[in-house]
C-alpha positions in Angstrom: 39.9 71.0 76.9 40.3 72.3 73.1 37.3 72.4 71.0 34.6 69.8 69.8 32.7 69.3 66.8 29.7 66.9 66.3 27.3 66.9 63.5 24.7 64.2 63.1 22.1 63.3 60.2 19.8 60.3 59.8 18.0 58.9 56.8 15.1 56.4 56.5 14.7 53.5 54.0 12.0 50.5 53.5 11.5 46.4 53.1 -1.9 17.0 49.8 -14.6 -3.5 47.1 -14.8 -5.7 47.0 -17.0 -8.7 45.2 -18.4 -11.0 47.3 -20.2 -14.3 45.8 -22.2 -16.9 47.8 -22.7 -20.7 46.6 -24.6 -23.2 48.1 -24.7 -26.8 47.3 -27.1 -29.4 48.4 -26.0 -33.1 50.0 -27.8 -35.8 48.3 -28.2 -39.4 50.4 -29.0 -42.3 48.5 -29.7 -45.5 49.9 -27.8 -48.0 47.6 -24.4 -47.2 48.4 -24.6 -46.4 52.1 -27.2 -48.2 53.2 -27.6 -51.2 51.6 -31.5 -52.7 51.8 -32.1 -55.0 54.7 -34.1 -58.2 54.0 -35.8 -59.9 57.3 -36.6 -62.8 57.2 -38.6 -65.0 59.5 -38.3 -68.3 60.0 -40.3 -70.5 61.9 -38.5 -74.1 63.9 -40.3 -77.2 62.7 -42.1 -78.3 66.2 -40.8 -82.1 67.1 -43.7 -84.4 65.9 -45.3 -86.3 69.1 -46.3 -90.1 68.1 -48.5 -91.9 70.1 -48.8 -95.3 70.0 -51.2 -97.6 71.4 -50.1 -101.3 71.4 -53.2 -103.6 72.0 -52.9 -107.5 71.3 -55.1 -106.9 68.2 -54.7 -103.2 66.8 -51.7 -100.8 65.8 -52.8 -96.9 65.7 -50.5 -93.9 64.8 -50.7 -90.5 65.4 -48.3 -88.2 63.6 -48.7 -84.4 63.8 -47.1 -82.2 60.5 -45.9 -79.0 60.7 -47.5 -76.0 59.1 -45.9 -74.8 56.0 -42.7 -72.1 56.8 -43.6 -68.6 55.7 -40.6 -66.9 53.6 -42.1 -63.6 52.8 -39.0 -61.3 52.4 -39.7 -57.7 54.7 -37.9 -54.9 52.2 -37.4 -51.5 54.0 -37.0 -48.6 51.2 -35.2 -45.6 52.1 -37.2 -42.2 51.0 -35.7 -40.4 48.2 -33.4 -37.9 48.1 -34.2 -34.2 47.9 -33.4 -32.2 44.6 -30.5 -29.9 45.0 -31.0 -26.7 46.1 -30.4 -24.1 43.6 -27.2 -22.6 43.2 -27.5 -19.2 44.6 -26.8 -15.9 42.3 -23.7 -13.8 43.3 -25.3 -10.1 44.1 -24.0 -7.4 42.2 -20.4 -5.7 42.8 -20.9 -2.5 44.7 -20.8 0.6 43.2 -17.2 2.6 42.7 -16.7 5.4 45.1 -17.5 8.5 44.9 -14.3 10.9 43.3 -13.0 12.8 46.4 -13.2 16.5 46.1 -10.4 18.4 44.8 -8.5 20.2 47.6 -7.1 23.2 47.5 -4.1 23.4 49.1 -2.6 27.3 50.5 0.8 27.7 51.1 1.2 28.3 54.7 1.8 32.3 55.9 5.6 33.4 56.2 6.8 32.8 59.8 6.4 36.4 61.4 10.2 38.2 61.5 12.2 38.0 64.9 11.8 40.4 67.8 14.4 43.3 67.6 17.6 42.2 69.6 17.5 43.6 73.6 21.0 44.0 74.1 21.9 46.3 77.3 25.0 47.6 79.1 28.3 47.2 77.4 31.3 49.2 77.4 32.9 52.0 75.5 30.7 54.5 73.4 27.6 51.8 73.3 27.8 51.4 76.8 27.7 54.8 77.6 24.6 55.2 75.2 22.7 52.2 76.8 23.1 53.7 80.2 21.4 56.9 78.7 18.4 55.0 76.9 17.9 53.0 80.1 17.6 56.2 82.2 14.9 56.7 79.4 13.1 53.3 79.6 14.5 52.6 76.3 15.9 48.9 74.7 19.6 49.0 74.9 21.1 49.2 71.3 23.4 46.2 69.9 26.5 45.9 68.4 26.4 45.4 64.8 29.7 44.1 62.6 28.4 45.8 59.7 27.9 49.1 61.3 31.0 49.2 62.6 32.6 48.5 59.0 31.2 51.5 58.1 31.8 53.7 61.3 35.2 53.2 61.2 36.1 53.5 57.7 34.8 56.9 57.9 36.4 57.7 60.9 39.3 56.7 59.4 38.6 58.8 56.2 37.9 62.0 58.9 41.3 62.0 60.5 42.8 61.4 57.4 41.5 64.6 56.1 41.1 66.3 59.6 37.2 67.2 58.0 34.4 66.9 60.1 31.6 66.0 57.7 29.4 62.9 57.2 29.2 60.2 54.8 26.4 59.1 52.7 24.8 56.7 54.6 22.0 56.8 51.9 23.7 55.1 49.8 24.9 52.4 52.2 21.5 51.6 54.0 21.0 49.4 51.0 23.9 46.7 51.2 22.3 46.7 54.9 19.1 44.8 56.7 17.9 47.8 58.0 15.5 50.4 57.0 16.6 53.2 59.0 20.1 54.6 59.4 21.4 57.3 61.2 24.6 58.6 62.1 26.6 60.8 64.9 30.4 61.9 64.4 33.0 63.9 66.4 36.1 65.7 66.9 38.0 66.8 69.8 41.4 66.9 71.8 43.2 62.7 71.6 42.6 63.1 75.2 38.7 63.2 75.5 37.2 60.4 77.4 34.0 58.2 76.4 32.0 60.3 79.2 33.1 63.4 77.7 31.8 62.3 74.1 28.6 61.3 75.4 28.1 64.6 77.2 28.7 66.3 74.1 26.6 64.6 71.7 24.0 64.4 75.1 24.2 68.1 75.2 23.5 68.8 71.3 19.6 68.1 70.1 19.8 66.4 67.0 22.6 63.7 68.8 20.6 63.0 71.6 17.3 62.4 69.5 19.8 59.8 67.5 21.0 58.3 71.0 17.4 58.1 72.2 15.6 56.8 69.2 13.2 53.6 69.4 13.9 53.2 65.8 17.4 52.3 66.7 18.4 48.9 67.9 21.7 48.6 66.4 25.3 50.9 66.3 28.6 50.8 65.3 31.6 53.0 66.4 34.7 54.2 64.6 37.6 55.8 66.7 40.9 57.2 64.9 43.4 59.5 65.6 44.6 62.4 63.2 48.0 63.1 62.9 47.9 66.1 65.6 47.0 63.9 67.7 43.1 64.7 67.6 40.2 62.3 68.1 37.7 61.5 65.2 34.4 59.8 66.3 31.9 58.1 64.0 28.2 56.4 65.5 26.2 54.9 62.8 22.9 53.6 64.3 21.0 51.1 62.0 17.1 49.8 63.0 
């Protein structure tokens, strides 16, 4: 098959009364103006007077009965007098101001905690081919990053340009990132090498596998490019 070359490295980086008043009034009745005095008075009928008169042949006598004198007493009924008005009542005192509410002190509420790491599992090519080895491990599958692969294939590129198998400094790129841990796998071999065959290889090798199978991975990107005799240059950087 012609010969392969991998090589692998991996560095690590951090990260808110009311007043009330009462009057009261008295009602005064006076008897001049609504009731206006009532005189009675009596009278009495003057009682026909009865004459009798004898006629003899020698004597005339007369008998005439008066009438006692009327009696025009007037009867006056007096109505009591009123009662004094009742005093007017005092207002009672306005209630006290409430009390000034206590001062609150308000804490900003804690930072939402960050998102679960993405589950991503399967896939094709190179990823897939990993995936199905951290599964067989009990292990999250890793996802595809666009950033990763930026950087995976720019230095694949820069490999088969050169036709040197040597890695990049991913220390100095895990800063423009999100993550805090990097790592990276690379390769060589003959154009025709499949994606089983690359796995195998980097499977086969230590420091690739322990790369592959890292739970401080959850993120990769691949870079694939051709030199000009017609070799294969590989480039895995894993991001978590």
């Amino acid at each position: 098959m012609g010969s392969v070359n991998v090589r692998r490295v991996a560095v690590g980086g951090g990260l808110v009364a009311a007043i009330a008043v009462v009057s009261a009034s008295a009602v005064l009745f006076t008897g001049g103006d609504s009731s206006p005095t009532d005189h009675v008075t009596a009278s009495s009928k003057a009682t026909p007077s009865t004459t009798t008169s004898t006629t003899t042949t020698s004597t005339t006598s007369t008998t005439t009965t008066t009438p006692p004198p009327l009696n025009l007493e007037p009867e006056t009924t007096t109505l009591p007098p009123a009662p004094p008005p009742a005093p007017r009542a005092t207002p009672p005192p306005p209630p006290p101001p409430p009390p000034a509410p206590e001062p609150v002190t308000t804490e900003p509420p804690p930072p939402p905690p960050p998102p679960p790491p993405p589950s991503c599992s399967g896939g094709g090519g190179v990823i897939g081919a990993m995936n199905a080895d951290r599964a067989a491990n009990g292990l999250a599958g890793l996802c595809a990053d666009g950033q990763l692969t930026g950087f995976a294939q720019n230095w694949a590129n820069q490999m088969a340009a050169t036709q040197s198998l040597v890695h990049q400094n991913i220390g100095g790129l895990i800063g423009s990132t999100g993550f805090s841990t990097m790592g990276e796998n690379i390769l060589d071999g003959p154009g025709g090498m499949s994606v089983g065959e690359m796995e195998s290889a980097w499977m086969n090798s230590a420091p690739h596998r322990a790369n592959i199978l890292s739970g401080a991975f959850s993120s990769a990107g691949v870079g694939i490019a051709y030199s000009s005799d017609g070799r294969v240059w590989v480039c895995v950087d894993f991001g978590g």
